[in-house]
BAMAR-990416 format. One record per residue: residue number from 1; x, y, z of N, C-alpha, C in turn. Coordinates in steps of 0.001 Angstrom, whole numbers, plus 500000, padded with zeros to 6 digits. Layout:
<pts>
 num    nc1    nc2    nc3   cac1   cac2   cac3    cc1    cc2    cc3
 NUM      X      Y      Z      X      Y      Z      X      Y      Z
...
</pts>
This chain:
<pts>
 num    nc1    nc2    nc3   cac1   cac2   cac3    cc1    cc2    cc3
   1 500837 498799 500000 500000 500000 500000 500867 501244 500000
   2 500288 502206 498714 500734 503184 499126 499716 504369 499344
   3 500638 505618 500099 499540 506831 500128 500509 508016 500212
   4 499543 509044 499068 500445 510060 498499 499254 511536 498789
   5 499508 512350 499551 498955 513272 499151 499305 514133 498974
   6 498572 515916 498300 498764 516792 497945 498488 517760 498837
   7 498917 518952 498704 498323 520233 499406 497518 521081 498802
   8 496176 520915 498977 495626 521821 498068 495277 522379 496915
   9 495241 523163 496437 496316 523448 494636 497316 523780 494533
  10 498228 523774 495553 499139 523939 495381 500211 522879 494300
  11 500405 523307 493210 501122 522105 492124 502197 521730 492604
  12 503015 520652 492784 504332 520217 492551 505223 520849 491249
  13 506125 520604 491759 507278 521228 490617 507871 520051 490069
  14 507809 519144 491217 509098 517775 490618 508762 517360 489078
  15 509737 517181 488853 510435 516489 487422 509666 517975 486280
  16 509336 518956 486851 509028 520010 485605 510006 520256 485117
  17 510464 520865 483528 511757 521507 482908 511440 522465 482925
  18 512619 524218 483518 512257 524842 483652 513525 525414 482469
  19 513343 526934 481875 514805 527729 481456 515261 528013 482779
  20 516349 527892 482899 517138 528465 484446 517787 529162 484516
  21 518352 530107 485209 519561 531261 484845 520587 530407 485971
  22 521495 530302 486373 523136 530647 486955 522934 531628 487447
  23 522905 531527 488975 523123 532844 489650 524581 532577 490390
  24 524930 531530 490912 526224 531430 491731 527258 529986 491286
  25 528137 530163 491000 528615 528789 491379 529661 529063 492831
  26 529822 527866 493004 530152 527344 494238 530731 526266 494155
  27 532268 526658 493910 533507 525204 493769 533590 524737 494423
  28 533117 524994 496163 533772 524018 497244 532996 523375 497622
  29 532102 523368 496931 531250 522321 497031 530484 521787 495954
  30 531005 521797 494433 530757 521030 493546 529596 521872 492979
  31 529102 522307 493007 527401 522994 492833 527417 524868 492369
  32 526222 524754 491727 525813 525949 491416 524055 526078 491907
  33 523893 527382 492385 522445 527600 492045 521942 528384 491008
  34 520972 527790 490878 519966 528083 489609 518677 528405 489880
  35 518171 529728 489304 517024 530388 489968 516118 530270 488680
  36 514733 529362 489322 513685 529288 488342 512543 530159 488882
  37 513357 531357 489191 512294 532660 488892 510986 532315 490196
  38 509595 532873 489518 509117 532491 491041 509158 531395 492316
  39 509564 530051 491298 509856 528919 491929 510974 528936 493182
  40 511513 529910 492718 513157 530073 493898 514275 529538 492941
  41 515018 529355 493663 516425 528734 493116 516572 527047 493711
  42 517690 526294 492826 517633 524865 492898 519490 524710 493004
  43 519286 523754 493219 520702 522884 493737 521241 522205 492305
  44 522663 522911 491385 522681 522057 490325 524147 521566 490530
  45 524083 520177 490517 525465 519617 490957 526305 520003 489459
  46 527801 520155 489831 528510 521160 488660 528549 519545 487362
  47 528845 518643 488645 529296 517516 487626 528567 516822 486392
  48 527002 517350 486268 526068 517643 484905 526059 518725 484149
  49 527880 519574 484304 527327 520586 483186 527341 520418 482013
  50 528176 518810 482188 528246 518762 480394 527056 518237 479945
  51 526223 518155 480356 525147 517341 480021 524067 518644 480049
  52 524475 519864 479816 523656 521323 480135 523628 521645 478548
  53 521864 521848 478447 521692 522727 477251 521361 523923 477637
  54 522126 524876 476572 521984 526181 476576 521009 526657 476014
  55 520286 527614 476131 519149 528157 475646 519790 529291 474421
  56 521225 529555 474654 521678 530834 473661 523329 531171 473300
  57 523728 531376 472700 525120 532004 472840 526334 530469 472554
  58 525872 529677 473468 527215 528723 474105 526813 527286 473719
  59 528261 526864 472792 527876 525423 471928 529316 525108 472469
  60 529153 523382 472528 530302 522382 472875 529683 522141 474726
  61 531079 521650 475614 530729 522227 477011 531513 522758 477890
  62 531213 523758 477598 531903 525012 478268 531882 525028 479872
  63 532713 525186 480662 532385 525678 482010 531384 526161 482061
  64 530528 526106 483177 529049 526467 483743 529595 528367 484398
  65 529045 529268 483953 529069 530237 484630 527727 530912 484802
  66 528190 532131 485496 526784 532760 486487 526429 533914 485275
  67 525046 533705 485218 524164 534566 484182 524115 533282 482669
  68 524114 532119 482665 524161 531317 481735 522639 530658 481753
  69 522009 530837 480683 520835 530293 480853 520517 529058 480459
  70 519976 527792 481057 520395 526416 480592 519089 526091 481257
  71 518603 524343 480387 517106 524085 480811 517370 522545 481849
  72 516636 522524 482853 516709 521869 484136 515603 521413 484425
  73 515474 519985 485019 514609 519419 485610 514980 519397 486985
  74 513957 519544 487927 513505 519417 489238 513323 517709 489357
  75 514619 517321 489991 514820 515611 490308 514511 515095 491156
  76 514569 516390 492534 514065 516003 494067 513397 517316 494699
  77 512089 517226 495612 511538 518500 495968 512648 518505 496610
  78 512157 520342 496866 512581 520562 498387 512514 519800 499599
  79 512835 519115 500727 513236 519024 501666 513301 519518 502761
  80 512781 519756 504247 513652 520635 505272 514365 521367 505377
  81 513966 522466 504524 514941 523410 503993 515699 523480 503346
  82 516026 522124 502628 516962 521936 501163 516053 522310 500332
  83 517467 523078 499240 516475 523518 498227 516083 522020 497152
  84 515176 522301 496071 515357 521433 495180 516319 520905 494723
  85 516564 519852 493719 517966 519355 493279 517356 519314 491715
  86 518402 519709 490864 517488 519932 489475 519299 519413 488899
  87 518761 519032 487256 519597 518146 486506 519630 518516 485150
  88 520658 518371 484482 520770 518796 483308 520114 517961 482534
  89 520033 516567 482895 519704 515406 481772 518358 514850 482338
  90 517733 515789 480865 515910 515775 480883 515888 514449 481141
  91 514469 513854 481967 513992 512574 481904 512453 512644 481409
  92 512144 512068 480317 510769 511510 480037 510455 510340 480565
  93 509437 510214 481214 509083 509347 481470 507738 508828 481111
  94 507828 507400 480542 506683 506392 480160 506370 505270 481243
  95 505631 504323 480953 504967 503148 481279 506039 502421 480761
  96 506994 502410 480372 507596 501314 479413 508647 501673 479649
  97 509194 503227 479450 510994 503320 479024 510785 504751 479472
  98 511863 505115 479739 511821 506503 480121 513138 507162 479290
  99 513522 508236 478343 513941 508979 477304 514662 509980 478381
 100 516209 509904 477861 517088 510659 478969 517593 511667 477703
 101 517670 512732 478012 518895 513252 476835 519858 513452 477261
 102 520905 513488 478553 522179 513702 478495 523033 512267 478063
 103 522442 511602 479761 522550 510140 479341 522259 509346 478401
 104 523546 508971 476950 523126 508231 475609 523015 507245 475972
 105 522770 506373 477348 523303 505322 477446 522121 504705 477221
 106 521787 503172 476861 520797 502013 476938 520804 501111 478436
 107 519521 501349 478920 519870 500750 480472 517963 499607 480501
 108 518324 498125 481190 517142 497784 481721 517011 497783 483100
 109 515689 497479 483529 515775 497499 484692 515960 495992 485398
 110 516914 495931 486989 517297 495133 487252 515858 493727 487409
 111 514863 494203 487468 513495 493386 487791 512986 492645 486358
 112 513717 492783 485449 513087 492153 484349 513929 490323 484599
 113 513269 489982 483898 513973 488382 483669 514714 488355 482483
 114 516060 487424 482488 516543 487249 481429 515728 486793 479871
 115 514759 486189 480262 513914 486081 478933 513083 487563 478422
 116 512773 488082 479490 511871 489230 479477 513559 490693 478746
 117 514409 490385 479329 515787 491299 478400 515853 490658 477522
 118 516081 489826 477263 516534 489231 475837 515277 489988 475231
 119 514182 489311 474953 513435 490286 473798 513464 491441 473853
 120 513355 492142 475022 513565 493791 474458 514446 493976 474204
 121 515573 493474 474076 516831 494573 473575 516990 494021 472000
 122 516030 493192 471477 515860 492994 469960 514771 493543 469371
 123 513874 494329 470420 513156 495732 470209 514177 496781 469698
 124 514721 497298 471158 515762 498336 471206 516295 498357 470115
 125 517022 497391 469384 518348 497206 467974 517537 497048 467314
 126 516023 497269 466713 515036 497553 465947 514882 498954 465728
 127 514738 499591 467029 514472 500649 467085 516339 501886 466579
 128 517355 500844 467126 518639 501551 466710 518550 501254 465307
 129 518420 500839 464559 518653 499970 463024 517894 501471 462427
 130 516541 501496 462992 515365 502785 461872 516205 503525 462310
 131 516608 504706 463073 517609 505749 463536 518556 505516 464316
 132 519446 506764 464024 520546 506625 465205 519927 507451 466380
 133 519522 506115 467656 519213 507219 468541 519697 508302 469136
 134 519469 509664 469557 520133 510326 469871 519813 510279 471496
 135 519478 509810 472363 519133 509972 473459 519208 508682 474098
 136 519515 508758 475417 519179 507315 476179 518163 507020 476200
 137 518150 505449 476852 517103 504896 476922 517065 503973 478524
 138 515662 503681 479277 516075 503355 480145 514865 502744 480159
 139 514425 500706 479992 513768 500041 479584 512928 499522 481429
 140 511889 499961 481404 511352 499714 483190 511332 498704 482644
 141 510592 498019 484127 510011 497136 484605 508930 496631 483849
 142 507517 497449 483815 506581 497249 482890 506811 496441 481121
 143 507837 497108 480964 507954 496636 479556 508350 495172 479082
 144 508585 494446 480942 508571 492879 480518 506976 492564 480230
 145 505855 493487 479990 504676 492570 479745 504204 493361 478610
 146 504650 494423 477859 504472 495007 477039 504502 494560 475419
 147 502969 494806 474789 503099 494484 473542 503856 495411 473008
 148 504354 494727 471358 505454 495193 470706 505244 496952 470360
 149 503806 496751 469827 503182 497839 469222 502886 499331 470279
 150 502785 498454 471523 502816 499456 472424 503849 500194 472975
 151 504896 499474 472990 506375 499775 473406 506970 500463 472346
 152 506825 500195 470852 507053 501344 470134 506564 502527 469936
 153 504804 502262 470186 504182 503842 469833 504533 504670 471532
 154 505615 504287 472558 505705 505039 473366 506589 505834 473489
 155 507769 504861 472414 508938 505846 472101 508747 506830 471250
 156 507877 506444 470536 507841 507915 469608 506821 509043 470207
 157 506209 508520 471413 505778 509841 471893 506874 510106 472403
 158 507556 509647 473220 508284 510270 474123 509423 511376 473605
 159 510003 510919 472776 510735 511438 471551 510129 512843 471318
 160 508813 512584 470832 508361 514052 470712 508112 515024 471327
 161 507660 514166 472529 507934 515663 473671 508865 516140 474175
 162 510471 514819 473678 511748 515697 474349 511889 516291 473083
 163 511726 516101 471789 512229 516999 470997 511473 518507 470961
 164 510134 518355 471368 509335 519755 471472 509788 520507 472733
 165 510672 520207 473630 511242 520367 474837 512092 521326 474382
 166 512832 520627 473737 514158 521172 473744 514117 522025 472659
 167 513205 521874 471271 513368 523195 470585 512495 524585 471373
 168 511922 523888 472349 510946 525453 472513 512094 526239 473480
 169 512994 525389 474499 514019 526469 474796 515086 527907 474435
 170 515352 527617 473075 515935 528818 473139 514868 530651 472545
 171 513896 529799 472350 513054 530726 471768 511749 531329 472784
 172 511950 531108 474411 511502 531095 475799 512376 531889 476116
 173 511560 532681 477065 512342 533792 477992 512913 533450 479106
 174 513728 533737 480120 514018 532861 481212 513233 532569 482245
 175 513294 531466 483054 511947 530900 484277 511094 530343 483177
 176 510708 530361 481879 509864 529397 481354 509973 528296 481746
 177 508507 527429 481889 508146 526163 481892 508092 525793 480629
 178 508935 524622 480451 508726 524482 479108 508177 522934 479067
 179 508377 521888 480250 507632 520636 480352 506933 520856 481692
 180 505659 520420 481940 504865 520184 483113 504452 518892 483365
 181 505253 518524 484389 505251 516629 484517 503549 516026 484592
 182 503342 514909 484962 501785 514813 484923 501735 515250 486379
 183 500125 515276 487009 499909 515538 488432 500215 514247 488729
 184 500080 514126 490218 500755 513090 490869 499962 511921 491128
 185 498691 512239 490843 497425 510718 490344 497999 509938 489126
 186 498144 511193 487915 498643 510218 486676 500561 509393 487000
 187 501123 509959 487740 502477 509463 487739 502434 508210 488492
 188 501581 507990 489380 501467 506749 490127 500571 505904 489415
 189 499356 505766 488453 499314 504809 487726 500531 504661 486673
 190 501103 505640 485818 502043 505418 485103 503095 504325 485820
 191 503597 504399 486661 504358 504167 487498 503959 502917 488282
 192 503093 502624 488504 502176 501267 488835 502762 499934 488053
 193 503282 499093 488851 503120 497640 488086 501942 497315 487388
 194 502295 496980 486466 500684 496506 485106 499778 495206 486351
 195 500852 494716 486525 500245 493083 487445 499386 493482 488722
 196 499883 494679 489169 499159 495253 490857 498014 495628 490400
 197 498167 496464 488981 496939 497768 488695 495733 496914 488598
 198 494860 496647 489189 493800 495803 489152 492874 497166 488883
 199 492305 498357 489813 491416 499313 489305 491545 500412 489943
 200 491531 501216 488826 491324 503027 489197 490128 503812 489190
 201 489991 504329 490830 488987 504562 491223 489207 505866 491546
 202 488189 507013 491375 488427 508532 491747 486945 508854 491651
 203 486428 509741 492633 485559 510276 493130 485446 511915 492805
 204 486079 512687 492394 486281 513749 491531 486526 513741 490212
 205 485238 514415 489488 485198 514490 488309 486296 515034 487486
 206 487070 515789 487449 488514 516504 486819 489420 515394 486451
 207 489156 515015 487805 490176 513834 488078 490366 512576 486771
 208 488917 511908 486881 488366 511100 486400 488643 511015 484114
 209 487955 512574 484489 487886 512998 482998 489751 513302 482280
 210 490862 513653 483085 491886 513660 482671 492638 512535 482877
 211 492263 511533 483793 492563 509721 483706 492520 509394 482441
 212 491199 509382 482027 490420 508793 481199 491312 509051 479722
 213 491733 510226 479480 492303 511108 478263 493774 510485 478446
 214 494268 510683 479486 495949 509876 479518 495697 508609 479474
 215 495113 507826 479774 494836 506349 479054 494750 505732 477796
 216 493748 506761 477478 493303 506572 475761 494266 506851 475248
 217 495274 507835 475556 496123 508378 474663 498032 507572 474750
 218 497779 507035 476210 498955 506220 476493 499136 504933 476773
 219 497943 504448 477176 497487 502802 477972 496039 502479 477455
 220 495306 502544 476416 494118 501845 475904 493561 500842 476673
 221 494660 499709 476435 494611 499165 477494 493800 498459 478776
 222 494291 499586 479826 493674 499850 480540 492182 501262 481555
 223 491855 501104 480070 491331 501721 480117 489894 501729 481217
 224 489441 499966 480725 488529 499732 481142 488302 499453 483124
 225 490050 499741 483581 489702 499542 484777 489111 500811 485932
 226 489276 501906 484861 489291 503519 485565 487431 503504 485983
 227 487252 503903 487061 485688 504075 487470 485583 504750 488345
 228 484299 505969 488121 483865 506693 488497 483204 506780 490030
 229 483163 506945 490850 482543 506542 492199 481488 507703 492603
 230 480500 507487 493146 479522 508272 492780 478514 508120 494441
 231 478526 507054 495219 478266 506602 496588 478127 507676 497031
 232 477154 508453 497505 477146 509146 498168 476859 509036 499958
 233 476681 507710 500220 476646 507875 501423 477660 506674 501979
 234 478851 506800 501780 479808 505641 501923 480544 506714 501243
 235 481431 507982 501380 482849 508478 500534 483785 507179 500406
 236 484771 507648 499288 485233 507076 499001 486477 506854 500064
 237 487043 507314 500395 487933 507738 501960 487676 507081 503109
 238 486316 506839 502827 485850 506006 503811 486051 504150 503446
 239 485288 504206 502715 485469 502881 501930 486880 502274 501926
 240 487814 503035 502144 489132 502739 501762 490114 502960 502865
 241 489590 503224 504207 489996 503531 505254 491039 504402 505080
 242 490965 506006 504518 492559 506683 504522 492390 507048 505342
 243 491464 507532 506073 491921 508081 507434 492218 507365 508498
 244 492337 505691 508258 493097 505124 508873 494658 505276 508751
 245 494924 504961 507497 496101 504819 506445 496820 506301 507601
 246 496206 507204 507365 496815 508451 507808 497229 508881 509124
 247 496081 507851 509955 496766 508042 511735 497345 506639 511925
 248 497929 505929 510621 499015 504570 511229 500153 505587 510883
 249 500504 506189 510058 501579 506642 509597 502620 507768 510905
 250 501630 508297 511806 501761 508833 512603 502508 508376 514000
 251 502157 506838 513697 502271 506348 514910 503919 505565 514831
 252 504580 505789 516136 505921 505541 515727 505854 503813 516357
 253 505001 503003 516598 505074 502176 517258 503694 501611 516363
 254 504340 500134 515410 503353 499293 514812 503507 498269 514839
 255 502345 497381 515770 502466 496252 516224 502252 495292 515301
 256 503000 494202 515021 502970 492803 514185 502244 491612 515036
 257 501435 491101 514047 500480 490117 514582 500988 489022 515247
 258 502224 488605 515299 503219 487969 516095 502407 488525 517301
 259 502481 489733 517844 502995 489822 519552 503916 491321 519319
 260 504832 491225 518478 506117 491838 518526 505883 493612 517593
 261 506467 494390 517483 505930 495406 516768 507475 496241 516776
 262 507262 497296 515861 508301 498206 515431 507863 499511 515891
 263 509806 499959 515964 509567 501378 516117 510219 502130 515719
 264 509410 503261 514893 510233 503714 513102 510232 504793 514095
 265 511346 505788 513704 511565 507194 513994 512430 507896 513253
 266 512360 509038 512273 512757 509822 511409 513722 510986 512704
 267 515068 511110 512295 515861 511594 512651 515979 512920 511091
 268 517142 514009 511592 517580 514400 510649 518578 513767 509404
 269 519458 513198 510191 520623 512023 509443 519778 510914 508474
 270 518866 510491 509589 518759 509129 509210 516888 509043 509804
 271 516844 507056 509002 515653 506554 509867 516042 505407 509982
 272 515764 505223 511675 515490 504043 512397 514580 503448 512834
 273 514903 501871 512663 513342 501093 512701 514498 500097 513688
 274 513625 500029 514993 514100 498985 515838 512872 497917 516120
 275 512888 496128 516043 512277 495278 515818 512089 495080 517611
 276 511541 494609 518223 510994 494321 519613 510125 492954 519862
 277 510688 492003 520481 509434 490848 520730 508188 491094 520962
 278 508025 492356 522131 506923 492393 522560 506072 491725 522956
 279 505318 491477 522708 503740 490234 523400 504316 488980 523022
 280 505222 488474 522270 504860 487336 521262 505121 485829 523048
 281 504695 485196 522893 504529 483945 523625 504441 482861 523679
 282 504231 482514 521530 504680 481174 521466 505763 480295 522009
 283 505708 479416 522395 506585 478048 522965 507650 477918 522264
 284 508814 478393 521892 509559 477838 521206 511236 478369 521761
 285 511566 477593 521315 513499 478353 521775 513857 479575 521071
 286 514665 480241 521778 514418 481258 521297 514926 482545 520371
 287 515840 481211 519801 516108 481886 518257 515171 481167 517273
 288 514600 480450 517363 513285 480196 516307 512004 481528 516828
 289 512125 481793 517760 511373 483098 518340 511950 484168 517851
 290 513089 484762 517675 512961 485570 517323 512896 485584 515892
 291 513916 484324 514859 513544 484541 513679 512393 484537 512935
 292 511082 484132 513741 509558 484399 513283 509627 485918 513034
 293 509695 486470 514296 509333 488113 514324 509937 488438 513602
 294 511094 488097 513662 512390 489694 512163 512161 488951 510685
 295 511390 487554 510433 510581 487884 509019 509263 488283 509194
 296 508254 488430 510282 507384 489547 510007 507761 490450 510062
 297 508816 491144 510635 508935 492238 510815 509684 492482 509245
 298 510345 492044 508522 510636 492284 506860 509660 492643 506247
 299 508823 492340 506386 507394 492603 505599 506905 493894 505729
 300 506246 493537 507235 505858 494955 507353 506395 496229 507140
 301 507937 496273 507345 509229 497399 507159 509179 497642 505496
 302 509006 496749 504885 509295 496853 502946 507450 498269 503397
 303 506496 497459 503478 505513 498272 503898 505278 499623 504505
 304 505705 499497 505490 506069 501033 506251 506819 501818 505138
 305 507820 501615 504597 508588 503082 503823 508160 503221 502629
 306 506629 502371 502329 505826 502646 501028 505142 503848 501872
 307 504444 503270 502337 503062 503765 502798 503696 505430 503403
 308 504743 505360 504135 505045 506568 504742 506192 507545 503716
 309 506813 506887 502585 507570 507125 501754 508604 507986 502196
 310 509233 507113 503178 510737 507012 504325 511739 507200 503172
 311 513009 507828 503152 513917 507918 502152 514859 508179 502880
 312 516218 507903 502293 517574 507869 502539 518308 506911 502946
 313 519087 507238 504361 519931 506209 505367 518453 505695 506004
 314 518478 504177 506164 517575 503771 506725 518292 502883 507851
 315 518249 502426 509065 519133 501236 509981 517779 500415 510479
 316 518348 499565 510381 516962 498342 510941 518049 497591 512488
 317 517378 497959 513328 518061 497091 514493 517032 495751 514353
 318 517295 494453 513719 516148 493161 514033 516879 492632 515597
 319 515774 491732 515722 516395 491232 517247 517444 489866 516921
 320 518333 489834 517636 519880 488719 518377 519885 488764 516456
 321 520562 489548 515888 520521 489263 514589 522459 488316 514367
 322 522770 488120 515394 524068 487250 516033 524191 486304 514798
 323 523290 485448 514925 523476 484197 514147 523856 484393 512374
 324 524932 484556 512018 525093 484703 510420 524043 483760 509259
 325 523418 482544 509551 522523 482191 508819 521061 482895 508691
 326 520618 483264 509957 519758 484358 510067 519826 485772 509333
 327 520925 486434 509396 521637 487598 509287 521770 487493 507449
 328 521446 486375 506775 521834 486196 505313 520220 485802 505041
 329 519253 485353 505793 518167 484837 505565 517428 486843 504981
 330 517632 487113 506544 516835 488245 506607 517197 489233 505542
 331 518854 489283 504948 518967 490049 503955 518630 489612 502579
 332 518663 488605 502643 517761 488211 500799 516122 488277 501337
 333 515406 488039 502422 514087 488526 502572 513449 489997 502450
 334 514634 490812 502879 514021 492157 502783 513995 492627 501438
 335 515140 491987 500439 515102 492342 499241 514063 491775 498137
 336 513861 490533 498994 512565 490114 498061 511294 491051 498157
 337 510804 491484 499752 509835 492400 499987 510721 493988 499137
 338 511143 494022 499204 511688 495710 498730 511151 495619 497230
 339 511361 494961 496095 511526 494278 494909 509707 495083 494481
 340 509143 495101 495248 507640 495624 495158 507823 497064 495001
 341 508865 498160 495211 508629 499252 495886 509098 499764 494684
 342 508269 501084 494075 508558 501857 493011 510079 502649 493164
 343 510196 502614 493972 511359 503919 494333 512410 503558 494876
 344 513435 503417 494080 515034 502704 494131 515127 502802 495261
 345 515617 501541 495831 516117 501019 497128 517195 500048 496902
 346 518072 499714 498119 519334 499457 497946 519677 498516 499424
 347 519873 497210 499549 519983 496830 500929 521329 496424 500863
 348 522359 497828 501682 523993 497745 501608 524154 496362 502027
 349 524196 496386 503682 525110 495687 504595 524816 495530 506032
 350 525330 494563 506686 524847 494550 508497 526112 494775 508656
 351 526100 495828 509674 527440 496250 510427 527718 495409 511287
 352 528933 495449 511931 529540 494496 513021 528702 494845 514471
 353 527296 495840 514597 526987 495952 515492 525464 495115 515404
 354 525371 494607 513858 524379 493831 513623 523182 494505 513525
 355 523325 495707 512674 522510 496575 512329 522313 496714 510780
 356 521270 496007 510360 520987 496432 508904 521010 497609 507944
 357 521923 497754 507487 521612 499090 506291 521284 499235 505207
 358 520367 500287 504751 519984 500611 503833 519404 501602 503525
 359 519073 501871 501651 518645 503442 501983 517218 503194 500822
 360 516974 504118 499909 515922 504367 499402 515724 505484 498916
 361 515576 505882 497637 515962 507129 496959 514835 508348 497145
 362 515682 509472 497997 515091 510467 498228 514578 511211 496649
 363 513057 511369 496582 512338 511649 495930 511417 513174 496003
 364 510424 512633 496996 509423 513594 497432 509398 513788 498918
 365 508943 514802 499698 509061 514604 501199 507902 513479 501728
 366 508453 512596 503276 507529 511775 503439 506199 512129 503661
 367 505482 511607 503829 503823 511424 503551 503399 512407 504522
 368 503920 512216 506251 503602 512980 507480 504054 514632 506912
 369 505002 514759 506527 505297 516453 506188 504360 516576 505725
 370 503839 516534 504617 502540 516608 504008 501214 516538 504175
 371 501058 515722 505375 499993 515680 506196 500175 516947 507204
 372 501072 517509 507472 501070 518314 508552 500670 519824 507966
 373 501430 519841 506589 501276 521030 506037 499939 521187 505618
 374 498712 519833 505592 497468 519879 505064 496481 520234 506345
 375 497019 519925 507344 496604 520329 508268 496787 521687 509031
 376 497842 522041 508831 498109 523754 509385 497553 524580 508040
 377 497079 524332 507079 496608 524740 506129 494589 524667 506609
 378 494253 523669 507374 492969 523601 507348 492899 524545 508332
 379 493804 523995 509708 493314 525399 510779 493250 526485 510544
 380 494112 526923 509689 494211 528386 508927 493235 529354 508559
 381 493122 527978 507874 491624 528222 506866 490517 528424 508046
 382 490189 527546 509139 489334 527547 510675 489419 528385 510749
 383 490737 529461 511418 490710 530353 511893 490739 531819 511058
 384 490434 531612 509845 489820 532868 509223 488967 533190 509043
 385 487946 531983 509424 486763 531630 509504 486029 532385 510104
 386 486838 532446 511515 485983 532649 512697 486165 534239 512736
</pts>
């Protein structure tokens, strides 16, 4: 399960292409900022300048300087006071493949099967044979179930919107938007395993009616699973318990049907999840006791940093994780549960203190920031009320 919400109307910026100006660089620490005008300024690491298109003046790749106008995607929001992190090398993204232009490179994803690579990359050298591509390519997940016909008519959209991208830049004033990613309903079906997506359900008409249009126009498909909800005395919120979903996320202490339960806590550095017996009371010795709990507790943890969309340094303390057969069990288990999760994750290593590490690619802020800001936004609203 996951759960994503918004603030309001307030739009997201992530993954938009903006024109950017160079206001500072900053050698000692690798970086320049780049001001997208009302948006504020963004974090551009120096080491993508070659991968920087210019909007005017400057061909080859020149050192990055201040007053240089170049077009940037927004890769990671803001943060706790970090600014955005924005990138020279546009990403399109599909259901199938996602279209890089700095990066020429050809990449699949690690989740496909060797039978499922083998045929696409005799797509791909189909698709190299008609042109020389000029852009990377980066073959998801999805596209191990993808018909032929579909996987081609996606490259050539995609194609077209980086090529309409990139010519509308130099002929844009600076701070133009020149791509507006989808809202964040369409990026999570896009983004959806084909095998999970069983049905899309929305209770707002806008909603519904611009589903409906990115389907037809990208996934046919699935068209037929999108439905309208209309219940008026059962919301849909209800039906679906988010306002459960929304006060588990809160809670730093979630008990496993074992007996035993976790306790996640977001630091600045880092997040820690420490595993606990707790209640559990089955009869047994008691390393078969604890290795019950630390594989429920794998489960539920792959779970928790969906649902709460936890990112970065992550440490898992499991319990007497001593025993090295255990300690190798639990690390190919968490990776099997992780293997579900849209958003690159990585399970390093157990330290000599027998502490699991790992991280998970900072994206968007977690779910609770967002809940909090929706909420000091309602009192607000209360108290103007009154």
């Amino acid at each position: 399960m996951e759960l994503r919400l918004s603030v309001g109307e307030k739009p997201s910026i992530l993954n938009n292409i903006y024109v950017g100006k160079v206001e500072r660089i900053l050698e000692n620490i690798n970086a320049a900022f780049v001001s997208l005008g009302k948006e504020g300024n963004g974090y551009f690491p120096l080491k993508e300048q070659e991968e920087a298109i210019y909007t005017f003046g400057r061909r080859g790749n020149p050192p990055l300087r201040a007053g240089d106008e170049i077009l940037v995607q927004v890769c990671r929001s803001a943060m706790k006071g970090k600014l955005p992190a924005l990138s020279g090398n546009l990403n399109f993204p599909g259901k199938y493949l996602v279209l890089t232009s700095g990066n020429k490179k050809i990449g699949y994803s690690a989740k496909l099967s060797k039978e499922e690579k083998a045929r696409l990359k005799k797509w791909v050298e189909e698709l190299t044979l008609k042109e020389k591509l000029p852009y990377g390519i980066v073959v998801r997940t999805n596209a191990g179930e993808a018909p032929k016909e579909e996987f081609f008519r996606e490259y050539a959209y995609l194609k077209r919107i980086c090529e309409r991208t990139i010519q509308k830049g130099p002929g844009r004033v600076c701070y133009s938007l020149l791509y507006e990613a989808e809202p964040f309903y369409l990026s999570m079906i896009r983004d959806s395993y084909l095998e999970d997506l069983e049905e899309i359900i929305t209770d707002i008409p806008s909603f519904c009616q611009r589903t409906e249009e990115y389907l037809e126009d990208l996934s046919p498909g699935e068209k037929q699973k999108l439905r309208f909800y209309q219940d008026k005395l059962l919301p849909l919120s209800k039906l679906y318990s988010l306002e459960s979903a929304a006060e588990e996320i809160q809670k730093e202490k979630i008990w496993l049907k074992s007996g035993g339960f976790l306790v996640i806590q977001q630091t600045e550095a880092f997040v820690s999840i420490d595993v606990n017996s707790g209640k559990y009371t089955e009869k047994k010795k008691a390393s078969e006791t604890y290795r019950k709990i630390n594989r429920e507790a794998a489960r539920e943890i792959a779970r928790q940093l969906r649902l709460r969309n936890l990112s970065g340094i992550i440490l898992i303390d499991f319990i007497n994780m001593e025993n090295p057969d255990h300690q190798e069990e639990l690390f190919h288990l968490l990776q099997k549960f992780l293997r579900r999760d849209r958003i690159k994750t990585k399970v390093v290593d157990i330290t000599p203190l027998h502490i699991l590490e790992m991280t998970r690619k900072k994206v968007a802020p977690p779910v609770i920031e967002t809940l909090r800001e929706i909420r000091m936004g309602e009192e607000k609203d209360k108290n103007d009320t009154l």
